[in-house]
ZAMARGU-4260 file (C-alpha; in steps of 0.2 Angstrom, whole numbers, plus 5000, padded with zeros to 4 digits):
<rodrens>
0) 5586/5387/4807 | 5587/5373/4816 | 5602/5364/4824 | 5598/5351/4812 | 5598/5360/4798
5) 5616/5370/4802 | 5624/5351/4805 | 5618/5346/4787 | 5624/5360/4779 | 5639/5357/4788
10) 5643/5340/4785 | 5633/5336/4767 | 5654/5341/4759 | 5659/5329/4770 | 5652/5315/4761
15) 5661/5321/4745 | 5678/5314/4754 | 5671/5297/4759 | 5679/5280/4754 | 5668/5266/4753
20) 5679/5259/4767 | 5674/5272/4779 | 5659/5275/4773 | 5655/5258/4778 | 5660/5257/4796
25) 5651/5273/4799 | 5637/5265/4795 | 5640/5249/4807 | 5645/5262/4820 | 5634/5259/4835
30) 5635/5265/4854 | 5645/5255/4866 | 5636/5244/4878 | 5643/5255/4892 | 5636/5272/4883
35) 5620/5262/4877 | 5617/5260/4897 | 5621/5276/4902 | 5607/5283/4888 | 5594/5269/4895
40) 5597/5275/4912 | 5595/5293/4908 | 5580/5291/4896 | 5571/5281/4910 | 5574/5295/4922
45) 5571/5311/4909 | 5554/5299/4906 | 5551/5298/4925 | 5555/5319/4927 | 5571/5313/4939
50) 5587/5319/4929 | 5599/5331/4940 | 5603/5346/4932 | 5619/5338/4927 | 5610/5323/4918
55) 5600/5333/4908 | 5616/5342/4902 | 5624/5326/4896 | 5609/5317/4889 | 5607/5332/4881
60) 5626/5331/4875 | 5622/5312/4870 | 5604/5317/4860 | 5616/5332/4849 | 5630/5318/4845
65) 5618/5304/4843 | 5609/5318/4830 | 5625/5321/4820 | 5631/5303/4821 | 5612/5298/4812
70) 5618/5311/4799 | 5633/5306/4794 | 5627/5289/4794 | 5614/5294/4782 | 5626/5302/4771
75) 5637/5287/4771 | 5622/5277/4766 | 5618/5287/4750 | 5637/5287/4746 | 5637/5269/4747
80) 5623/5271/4740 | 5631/5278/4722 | 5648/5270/4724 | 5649/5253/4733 | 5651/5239/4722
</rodrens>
């Protein structure tokens, strides 16, 4: 089972407790510009094969968020989906 497979089975309920309201902004939800820097720069470097041990650790970090976030957004959509007006 992949880790993808354990979050949707994890967060698919979630979905059931959405209002259209929150459903909404989690789709709008996008990284800051600060955090969207940071996952340029490491990117660039895990391209080039120059991350630092401690890099790789928190890109990694920022790929598993960035993997749930994409999820839930994808369940927000399919709410919004069946109940926005």
């Amino acid at each position: 089972m992949t880790t993808k497979d354990c979050l949707e089975m994890i967060l698919e309920p979630l979905a059931d407790s959405f209002s259209v309201e929150f459903a909404r902004k989690l789709v709008d939800l996008r990284a800051t510009p600060g955090l969207q820097q940071l996952i340029d720069t490491l990117a660039e470097k895990a391209n080039e094969g120059t991350l630092t041990p401690k890099e790789r650790a928190d890109y990694k970090s920022i790929i598993d968020m960035s993997t749930m976030v994409a999820m839930l957004q994808a369940n927000a959509r399919r709410f919004l989906a069946k109940h926005a007006t």
